[in-house]
C-alpha positions in Angstrom: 15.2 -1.1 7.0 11.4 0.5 6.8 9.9 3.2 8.0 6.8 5.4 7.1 5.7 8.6 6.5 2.6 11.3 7.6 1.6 13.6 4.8 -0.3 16.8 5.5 -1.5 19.3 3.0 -1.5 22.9 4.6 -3.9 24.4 2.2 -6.9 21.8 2.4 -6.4 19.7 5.3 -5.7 16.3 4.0 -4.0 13.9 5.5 -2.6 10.6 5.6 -0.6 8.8 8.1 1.7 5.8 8.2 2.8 5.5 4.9 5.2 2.4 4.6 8.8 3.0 3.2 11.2 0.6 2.6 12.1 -2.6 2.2 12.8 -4.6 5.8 14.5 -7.4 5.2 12.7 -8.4 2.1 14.9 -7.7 -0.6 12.1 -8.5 -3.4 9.8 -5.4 -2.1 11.0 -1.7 -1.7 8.1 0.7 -1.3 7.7 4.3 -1.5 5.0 6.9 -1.7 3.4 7.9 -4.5 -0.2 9.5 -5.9 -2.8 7.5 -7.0 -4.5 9.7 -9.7 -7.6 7.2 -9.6 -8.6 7.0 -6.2 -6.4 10.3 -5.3 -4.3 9.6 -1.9 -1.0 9.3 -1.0 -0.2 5.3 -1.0 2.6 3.0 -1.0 3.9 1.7 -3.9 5.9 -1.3 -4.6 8.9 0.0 -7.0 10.7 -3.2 -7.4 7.3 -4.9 -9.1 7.2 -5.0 -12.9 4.1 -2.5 -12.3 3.7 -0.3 -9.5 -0.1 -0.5 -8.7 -2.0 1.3 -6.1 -2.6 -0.9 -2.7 -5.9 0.8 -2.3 -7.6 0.8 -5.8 -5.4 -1.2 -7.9 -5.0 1.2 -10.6 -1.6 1.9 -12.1 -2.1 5.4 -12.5 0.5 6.3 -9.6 3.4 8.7 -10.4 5.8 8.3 -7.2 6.7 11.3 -5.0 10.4 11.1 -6.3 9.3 12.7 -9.9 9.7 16.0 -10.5 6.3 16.8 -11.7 5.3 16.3 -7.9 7.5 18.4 -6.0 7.4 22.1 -5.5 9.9 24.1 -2.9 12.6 21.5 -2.2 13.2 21.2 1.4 16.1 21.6 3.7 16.3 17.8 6.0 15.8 14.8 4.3 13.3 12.6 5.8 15.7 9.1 5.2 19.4 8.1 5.5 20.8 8.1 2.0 21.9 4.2 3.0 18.2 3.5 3.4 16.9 4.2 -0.7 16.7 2.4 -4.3 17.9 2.9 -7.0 14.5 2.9 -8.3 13.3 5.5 -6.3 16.2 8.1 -7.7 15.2 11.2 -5.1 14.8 10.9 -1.4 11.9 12.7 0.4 12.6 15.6 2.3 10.6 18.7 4.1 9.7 20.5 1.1 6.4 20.8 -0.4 4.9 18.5 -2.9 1.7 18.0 -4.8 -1.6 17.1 -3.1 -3.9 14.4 -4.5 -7.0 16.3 -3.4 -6.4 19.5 -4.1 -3.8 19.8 -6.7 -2.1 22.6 -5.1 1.5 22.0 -4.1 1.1 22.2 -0.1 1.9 18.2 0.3 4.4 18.3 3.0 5.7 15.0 4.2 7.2 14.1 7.8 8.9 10.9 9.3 5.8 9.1 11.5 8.4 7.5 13.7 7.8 4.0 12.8 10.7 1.6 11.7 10.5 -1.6 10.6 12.5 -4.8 9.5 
C-alpha cells in the first residue's frame, strides 16, 4: 500500500505536494520522504536501495524525515497505519513540525494528500 504526502512550511511558505510513500505491491521499493540538502526539497526516497539518492538531483545527501535531527514538536495523529511502514524507516510521520529545506526553521508540517496507491 502507498500513499503521499503535502508538506507546508508555516514560516516561509514552501511547499510541496504529492510526496510518494510506500511501497504498492512492489516489495523491492519502499519510499519515504526525506531532505535533499543539495537541491533543498522535500523528495521521495527509496529506503530499500543500497543508497538512498535524491529523485530530483541525484545527490545522496538526503537524511529521511524519520531522523531525529529533523523533527521538532512531535505531533498528536499519525499520518499512516502502523501496518503500512518499514523497518527501515524506524518512525512514522505524524502532524508535528519538522525541519524545512528552505528555511532551516522547524515549521515543516506534513499532511496526508489523499492519494493511495498499489
Amino acid at each position: 500500500m502507498g500513499g503521499a504526502v503535502d508538506a507546508q512550511c508555516e514560516i516561509c511558505g514552501y511547499e510541496r505536494r504529492s510526496v510518494t510513500v510506500g511501497c504498492g505491491f512492489d516489495p523491492n521499493h519502499f519510499w519515504w520522504p526525506a531532505l535533499c540538502r543539495v537541491c533543498r526539497e522535500v523528495v521521495a526516497v527509496d529506503v530499500r536501495a543500497a543508497a538512498g539518492v535524491c529523485e530530483q538531483c541525484g545527490s545522496s545527501d538526503v537524511v529521511l524525515y524519520s531522523d531525529a535531527s529533523l523533527r521538532g514538536e512531535p505531533g498528536k495523529r499519525r499520518l499512516f497505519p502502523e501496518w503500512t511502514l518499514d523497518a527501515a524507516v524506524a518512525a512514522d510521520l505524524d502532524d508535528g513540525s519538522y525541519l524545512c529545506p528552505v528555511c532551516e526553521k522547524l515549521g515543516l508540517r506534513f499532511g496526508d494528500a489523499g492519494l493511495l496507491w498499489d
